[in-house]
N, CA, C and O atoms as a GROMACS GRO file, in nm:
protein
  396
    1UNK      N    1   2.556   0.115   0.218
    1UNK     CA    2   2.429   0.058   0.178
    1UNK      C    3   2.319   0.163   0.195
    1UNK      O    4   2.311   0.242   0.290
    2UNK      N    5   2.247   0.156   0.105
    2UNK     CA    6   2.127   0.260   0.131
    2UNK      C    7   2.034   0.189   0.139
    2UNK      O    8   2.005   0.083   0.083
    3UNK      N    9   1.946   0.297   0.268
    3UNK     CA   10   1.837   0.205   0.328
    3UNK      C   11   1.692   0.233   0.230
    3UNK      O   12   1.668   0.337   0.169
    4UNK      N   13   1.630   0.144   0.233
    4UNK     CA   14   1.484   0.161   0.159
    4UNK      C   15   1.414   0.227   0.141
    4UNK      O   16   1.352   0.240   0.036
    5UNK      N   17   1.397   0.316   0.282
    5UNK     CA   18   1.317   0.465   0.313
    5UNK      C   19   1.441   0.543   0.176
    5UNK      O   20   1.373   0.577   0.080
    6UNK      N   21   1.556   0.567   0.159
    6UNK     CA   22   1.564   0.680   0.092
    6UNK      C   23   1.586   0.646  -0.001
    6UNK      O   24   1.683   0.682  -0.067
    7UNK      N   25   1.489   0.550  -0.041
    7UNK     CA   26   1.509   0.495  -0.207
    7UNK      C   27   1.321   0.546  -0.241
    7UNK      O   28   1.266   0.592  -0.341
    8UNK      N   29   1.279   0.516  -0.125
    8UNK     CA   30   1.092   0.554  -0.122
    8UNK      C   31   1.091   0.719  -0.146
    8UNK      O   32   1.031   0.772  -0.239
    9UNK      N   33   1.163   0.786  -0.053
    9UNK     CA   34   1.181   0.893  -0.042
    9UNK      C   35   1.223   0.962  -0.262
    9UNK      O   36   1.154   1.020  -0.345
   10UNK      N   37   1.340   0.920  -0.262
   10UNK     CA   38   1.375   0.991  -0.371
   10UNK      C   39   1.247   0.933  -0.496
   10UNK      O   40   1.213   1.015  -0.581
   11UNK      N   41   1.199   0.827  -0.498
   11UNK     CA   42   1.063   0.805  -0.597
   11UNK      C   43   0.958   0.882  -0.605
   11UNK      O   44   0.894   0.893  -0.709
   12UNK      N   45   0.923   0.953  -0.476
   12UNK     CA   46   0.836   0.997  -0.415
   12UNK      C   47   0.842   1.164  -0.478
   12UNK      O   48   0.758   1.232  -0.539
   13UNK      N   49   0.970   1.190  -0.437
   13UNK     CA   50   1.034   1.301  -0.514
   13UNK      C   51   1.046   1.292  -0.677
   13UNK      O   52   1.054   1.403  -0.729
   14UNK      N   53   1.050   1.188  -0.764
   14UNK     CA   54   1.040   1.200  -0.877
   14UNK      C   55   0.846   1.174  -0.920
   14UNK      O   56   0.815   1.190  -1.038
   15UNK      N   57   0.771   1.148  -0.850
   15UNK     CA   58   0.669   1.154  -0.878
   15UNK      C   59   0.577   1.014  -0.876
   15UNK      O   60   0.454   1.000  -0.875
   16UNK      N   61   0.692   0.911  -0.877
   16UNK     CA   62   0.621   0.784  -0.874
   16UNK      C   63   0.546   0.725  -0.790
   16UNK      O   64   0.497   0.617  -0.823
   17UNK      N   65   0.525   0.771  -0.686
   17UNK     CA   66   0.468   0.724  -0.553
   17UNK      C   67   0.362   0.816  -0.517
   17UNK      O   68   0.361   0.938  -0.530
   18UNK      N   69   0.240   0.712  -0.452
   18UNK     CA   70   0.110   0.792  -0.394
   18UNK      C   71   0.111   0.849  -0.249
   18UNK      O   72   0.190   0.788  -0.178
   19UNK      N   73   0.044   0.949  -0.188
   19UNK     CA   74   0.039   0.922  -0.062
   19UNK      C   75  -0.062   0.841  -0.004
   19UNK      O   76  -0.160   0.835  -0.077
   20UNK      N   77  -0.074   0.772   0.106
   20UNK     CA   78  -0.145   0.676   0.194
   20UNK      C   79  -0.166   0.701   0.326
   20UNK      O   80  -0.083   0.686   0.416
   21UNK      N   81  -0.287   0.743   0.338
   21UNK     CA   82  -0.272   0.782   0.479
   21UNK      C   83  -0.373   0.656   0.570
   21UNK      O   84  -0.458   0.584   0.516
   22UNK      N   85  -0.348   0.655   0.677
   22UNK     CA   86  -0.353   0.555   0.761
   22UNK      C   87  -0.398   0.600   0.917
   22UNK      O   88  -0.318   0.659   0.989
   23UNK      N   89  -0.527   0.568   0.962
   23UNK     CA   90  -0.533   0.590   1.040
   23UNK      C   91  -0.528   0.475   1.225
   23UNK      O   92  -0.638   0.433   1.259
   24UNK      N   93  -0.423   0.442   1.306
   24UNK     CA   94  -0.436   0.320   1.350
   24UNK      C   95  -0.545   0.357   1.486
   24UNK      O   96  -0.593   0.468   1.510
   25UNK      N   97  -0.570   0.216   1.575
   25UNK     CA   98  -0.676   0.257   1.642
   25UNK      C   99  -0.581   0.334   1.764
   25UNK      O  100  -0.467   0.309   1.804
   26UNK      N  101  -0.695   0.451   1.811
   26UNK     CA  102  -0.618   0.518   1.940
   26UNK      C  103  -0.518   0.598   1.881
   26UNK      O  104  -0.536   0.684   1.968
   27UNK      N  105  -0.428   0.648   1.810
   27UNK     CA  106  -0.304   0.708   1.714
   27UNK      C  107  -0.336   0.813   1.639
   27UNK      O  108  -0.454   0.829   1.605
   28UNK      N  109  -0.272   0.871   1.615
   28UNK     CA  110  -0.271   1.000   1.509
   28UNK      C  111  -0.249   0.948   1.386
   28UNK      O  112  -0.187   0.844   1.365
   29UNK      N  113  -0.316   1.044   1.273
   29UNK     CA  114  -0.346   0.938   1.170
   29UNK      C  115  -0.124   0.933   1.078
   29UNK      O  116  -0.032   1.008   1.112
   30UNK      N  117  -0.120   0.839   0.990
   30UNK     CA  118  -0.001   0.842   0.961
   30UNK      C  119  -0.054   0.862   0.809
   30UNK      O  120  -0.166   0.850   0.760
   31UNK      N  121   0.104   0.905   0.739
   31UNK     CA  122   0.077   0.938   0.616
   31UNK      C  123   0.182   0.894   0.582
   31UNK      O  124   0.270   0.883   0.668
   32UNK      N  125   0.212   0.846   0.422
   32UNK     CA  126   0.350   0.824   0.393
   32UNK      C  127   0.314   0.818   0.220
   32UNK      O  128   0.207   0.844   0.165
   33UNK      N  129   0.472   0.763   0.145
   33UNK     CA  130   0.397   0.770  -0.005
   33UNK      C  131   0.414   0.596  -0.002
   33UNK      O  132   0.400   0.529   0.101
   34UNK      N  133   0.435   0.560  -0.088
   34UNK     CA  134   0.367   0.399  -0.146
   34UNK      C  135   0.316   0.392  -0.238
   34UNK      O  136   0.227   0.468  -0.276
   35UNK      N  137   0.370   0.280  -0.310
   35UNK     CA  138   0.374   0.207  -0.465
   35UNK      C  139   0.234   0.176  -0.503
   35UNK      O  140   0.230   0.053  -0.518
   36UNK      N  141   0.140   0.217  -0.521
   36UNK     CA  142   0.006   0.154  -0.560
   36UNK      C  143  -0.013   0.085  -0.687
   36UNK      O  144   0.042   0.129  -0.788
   37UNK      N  145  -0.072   0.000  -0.690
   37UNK     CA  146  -0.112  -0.055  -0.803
   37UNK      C  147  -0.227  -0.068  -0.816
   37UNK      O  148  -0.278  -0.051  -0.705
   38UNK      N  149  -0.354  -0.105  -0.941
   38UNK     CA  150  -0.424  -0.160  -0.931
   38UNK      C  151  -0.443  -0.199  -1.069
   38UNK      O  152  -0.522  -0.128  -1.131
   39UNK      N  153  -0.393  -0.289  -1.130
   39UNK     CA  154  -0.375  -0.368  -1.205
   39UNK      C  155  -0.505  -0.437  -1.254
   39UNK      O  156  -0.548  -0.487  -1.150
   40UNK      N  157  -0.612  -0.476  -1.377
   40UNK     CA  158  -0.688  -0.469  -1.404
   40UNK      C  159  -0.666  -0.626  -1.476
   40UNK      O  160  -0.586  -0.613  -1.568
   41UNK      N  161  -0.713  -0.769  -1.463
   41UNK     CA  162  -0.671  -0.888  -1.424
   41UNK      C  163  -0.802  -0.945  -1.532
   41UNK      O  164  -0.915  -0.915  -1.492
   42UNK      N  165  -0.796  -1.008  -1.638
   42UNK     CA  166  -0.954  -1.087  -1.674
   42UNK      C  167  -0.971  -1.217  -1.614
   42UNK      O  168  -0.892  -1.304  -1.577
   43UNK      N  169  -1.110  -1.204  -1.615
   43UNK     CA  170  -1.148  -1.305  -1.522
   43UNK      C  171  -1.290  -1.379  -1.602
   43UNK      O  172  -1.345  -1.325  -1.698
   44UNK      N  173  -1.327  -1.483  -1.554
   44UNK     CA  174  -1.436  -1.589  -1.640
   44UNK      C  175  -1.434  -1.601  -1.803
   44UNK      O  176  -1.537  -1.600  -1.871
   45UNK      N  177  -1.340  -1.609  -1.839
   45UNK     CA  178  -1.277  -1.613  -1.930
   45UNK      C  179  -1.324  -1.538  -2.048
   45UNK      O  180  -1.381  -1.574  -2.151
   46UNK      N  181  -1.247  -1.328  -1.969
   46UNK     CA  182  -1.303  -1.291  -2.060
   46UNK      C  183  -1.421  -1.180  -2.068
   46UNK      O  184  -1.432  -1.078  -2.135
   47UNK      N  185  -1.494  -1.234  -1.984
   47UNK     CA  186  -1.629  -1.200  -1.947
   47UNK      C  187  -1.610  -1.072  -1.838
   47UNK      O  188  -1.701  -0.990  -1.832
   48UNK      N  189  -1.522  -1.058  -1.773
   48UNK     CA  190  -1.545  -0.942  -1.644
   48UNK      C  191  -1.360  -0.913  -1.603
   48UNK      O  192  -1.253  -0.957  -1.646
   49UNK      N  193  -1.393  -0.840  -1.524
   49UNK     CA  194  -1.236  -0.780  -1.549
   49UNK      C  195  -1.259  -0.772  -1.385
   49UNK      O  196  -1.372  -0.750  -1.342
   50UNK      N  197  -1.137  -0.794  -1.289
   50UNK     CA  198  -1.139  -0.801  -1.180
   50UNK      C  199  -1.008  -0.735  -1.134
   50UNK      O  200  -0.909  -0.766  -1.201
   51UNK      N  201  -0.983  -0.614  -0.990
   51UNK     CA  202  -0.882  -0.520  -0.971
   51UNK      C  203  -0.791  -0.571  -0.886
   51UNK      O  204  -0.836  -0.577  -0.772
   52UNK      N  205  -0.661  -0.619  -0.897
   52UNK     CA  206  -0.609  -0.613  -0.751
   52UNK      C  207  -0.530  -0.509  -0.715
   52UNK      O  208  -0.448  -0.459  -0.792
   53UNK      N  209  -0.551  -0.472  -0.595
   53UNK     CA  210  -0.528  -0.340  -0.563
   53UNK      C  211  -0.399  -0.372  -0.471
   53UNK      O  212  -0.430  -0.489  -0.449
   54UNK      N  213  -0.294  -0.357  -0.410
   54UNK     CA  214  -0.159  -0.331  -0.394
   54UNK      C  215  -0.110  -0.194  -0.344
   54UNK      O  216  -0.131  -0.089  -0.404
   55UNK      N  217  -0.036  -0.206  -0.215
   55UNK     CA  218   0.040  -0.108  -0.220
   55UNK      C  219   0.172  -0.174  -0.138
   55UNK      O  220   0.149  -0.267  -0.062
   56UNK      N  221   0.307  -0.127  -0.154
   56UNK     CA  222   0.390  -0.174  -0.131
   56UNK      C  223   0.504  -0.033  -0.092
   56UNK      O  224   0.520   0.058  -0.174
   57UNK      N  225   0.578  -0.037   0.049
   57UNK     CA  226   0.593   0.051   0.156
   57UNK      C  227   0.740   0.034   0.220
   57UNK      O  228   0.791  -0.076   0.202
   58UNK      N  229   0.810   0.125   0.290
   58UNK     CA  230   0.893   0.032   0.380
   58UNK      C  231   0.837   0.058   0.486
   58UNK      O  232   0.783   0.158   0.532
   59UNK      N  233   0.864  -0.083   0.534
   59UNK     CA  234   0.791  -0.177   0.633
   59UNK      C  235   0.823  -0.135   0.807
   59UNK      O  236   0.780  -0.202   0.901
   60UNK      N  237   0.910  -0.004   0.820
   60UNK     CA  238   0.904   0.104   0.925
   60UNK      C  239   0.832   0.219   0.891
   60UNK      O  240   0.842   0.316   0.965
   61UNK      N  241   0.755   0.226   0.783
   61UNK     CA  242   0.634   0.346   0.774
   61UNK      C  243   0.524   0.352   0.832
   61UNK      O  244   0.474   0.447   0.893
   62UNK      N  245   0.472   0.210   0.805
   62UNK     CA  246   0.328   0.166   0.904
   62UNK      C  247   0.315   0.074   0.976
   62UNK      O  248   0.209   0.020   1.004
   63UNK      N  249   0.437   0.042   1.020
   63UNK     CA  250   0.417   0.006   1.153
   63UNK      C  251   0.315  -0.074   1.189
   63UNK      O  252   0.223   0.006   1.168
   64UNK      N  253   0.256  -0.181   1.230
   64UNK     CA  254   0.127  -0.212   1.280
   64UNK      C  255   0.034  -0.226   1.174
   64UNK      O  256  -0.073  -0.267   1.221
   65UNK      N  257   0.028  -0.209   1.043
   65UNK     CA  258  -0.085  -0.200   0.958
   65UNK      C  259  -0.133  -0.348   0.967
   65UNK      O  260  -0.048  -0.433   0.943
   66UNK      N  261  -0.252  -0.386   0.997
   66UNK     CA  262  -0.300  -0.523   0.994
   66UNK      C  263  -0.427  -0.556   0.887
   66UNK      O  264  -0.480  -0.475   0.811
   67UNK      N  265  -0.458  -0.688   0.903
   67UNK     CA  266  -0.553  -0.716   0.806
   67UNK      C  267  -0.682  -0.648   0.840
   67UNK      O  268  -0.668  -0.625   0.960
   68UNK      N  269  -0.801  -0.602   0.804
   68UNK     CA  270  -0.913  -0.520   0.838
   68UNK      C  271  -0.877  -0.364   0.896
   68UNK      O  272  -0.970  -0.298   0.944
   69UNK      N  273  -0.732  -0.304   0.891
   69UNK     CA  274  -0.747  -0.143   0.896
   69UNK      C  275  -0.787  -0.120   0.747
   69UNK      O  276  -0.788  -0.204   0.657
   70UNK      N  277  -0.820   0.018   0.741
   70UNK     CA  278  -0.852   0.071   0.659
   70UNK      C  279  -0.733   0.225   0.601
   70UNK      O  280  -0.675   0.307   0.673
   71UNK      N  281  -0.735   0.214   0.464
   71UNK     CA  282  -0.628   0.310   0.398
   71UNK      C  283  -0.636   0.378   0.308
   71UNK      O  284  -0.611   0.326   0.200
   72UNK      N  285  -0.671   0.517   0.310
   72UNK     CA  286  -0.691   0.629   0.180
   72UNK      C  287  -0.614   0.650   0.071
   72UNK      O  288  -0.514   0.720   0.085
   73UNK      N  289  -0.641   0.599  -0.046
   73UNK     CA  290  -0.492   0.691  -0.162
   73UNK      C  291  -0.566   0.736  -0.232
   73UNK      O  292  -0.623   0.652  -0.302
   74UNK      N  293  -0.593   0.827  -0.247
   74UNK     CA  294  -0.626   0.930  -0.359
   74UNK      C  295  -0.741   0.939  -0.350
   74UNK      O  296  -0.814   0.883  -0.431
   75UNK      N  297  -0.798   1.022  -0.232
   75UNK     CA  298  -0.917   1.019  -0.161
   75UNK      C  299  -1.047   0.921  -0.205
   75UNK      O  300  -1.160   0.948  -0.246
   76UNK      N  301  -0.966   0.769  -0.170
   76UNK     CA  302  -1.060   0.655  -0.205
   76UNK      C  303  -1.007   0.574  -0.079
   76UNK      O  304  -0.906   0.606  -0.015
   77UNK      N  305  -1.098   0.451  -0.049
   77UNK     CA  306  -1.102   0.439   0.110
   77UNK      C  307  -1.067   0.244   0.085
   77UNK      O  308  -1.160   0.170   0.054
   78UNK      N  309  -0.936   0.195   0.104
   78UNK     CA  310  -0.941   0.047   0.084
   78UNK      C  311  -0.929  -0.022   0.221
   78UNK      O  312  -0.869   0.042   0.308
   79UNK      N  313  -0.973  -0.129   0.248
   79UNK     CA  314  -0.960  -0.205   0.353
   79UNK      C  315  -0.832  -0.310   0.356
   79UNK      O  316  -0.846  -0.400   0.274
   80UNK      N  317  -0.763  -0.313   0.401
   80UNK     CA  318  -0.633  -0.410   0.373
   80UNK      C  319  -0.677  -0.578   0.418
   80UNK      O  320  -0.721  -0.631   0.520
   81UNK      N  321  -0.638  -0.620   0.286
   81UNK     CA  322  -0.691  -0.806   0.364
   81UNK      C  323  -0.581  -0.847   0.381
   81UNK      O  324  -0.600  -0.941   0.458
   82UNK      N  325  -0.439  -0.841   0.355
   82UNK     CA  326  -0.372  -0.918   0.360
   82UNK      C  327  -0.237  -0.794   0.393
   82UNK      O  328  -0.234  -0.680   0.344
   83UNK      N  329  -0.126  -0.861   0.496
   83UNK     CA  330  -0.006  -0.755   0.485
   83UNK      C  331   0.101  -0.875   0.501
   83UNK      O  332   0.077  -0.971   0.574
   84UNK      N  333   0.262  -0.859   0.405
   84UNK     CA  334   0.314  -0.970   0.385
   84UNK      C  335   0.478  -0.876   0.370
   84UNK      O  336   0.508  -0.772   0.312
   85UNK      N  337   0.560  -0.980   0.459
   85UNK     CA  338   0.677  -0.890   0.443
   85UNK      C  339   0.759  -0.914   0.291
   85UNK      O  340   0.763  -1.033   0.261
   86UNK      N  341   0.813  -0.836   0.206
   86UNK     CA  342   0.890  -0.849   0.087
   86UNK      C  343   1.033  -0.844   0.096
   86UNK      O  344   1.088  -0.743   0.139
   87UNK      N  345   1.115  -0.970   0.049
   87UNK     CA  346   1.230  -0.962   0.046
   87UNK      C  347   1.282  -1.015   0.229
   87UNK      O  348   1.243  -1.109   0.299
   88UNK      N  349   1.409  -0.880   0.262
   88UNK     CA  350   1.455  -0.922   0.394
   88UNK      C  351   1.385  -0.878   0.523
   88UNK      O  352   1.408  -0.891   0.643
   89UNK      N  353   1.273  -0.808   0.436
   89UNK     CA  354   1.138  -0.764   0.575
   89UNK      C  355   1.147  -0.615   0.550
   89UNK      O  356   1.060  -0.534   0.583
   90UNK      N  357   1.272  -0.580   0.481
   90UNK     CA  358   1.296  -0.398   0.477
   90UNK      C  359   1.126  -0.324   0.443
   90UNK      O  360   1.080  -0.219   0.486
   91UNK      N  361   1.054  -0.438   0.340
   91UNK     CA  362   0.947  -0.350   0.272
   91UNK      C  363   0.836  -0.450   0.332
   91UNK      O  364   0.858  -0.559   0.386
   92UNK      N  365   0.703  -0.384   0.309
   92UNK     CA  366   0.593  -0.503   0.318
   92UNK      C  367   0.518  -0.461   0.210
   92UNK      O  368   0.531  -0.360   0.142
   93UNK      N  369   0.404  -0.588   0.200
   93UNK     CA  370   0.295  -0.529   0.095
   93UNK      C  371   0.203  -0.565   0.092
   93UNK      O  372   0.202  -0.688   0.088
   94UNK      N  373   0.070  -0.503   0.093
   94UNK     CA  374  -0.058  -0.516   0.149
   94UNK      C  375  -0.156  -0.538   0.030
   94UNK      O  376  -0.141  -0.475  -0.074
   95UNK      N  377  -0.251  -0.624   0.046
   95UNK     CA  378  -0.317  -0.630  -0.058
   95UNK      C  379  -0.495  -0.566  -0.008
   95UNK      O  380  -0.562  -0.598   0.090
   96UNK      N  381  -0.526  -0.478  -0.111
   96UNK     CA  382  -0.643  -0.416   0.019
   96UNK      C  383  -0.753  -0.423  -0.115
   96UNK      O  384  -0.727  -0.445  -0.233
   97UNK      N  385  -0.884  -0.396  -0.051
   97UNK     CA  386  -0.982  -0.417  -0.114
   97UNK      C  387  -1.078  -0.266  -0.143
   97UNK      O  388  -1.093  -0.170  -0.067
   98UNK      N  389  -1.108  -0.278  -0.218
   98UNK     CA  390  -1.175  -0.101  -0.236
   98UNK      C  391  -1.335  -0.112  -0.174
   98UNK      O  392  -1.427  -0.180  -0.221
   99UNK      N  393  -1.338  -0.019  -0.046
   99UNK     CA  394  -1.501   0.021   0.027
   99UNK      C  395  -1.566   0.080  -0.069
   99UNK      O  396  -1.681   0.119  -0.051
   0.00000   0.00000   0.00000
């Protein structure tokens, strides 16, 4: 069975994946790559276009990431509102908001 990390790993290596760096409180900051999305959603039917922003990880990368840390991808700064395990817990996925 292959584990999740070297399925992140080899994506990462083909180019599909961002890095994310993470800084927790008290800790050295962490870095890893991760699935970003930000998917562009209409909203008031039509009228305004609204982002949800996504990133999705295995779920021994960050460790500890909770709701209100904060997370860099592509030197832009999101606040995470929500972190939710995917599947058998191998991955999680955070839904964060752009500062």
């Amino acid at each position: 069975m292959i584990a999740i990390e070297s399925l992140y790993d080899a994506a990462a290596r083909s180019g599909l994946l961002q890095k994310a760096t993470w800084a927790p409180d008290r800790a050295p900051r962490m870095t890893t790559w991760v699935e970003f999305r930000a998917p562009d959603e209409s909203i008031l039917d039509g009228l305004g276009v609204s982002t949800d922003y996504t990133i999705r990880y295995p779920a021994s990368r960050l460790v500890g990431l909770v709701q209100g840390d904060t997370v860099d991808i592509g030197g832009i700064t999101y606040r995470v509102r929500e972190v939710r395990a995917v599947g058998d817990g191998s991955e999680s996925r955070a839904t964060l908001a752009r500062l």
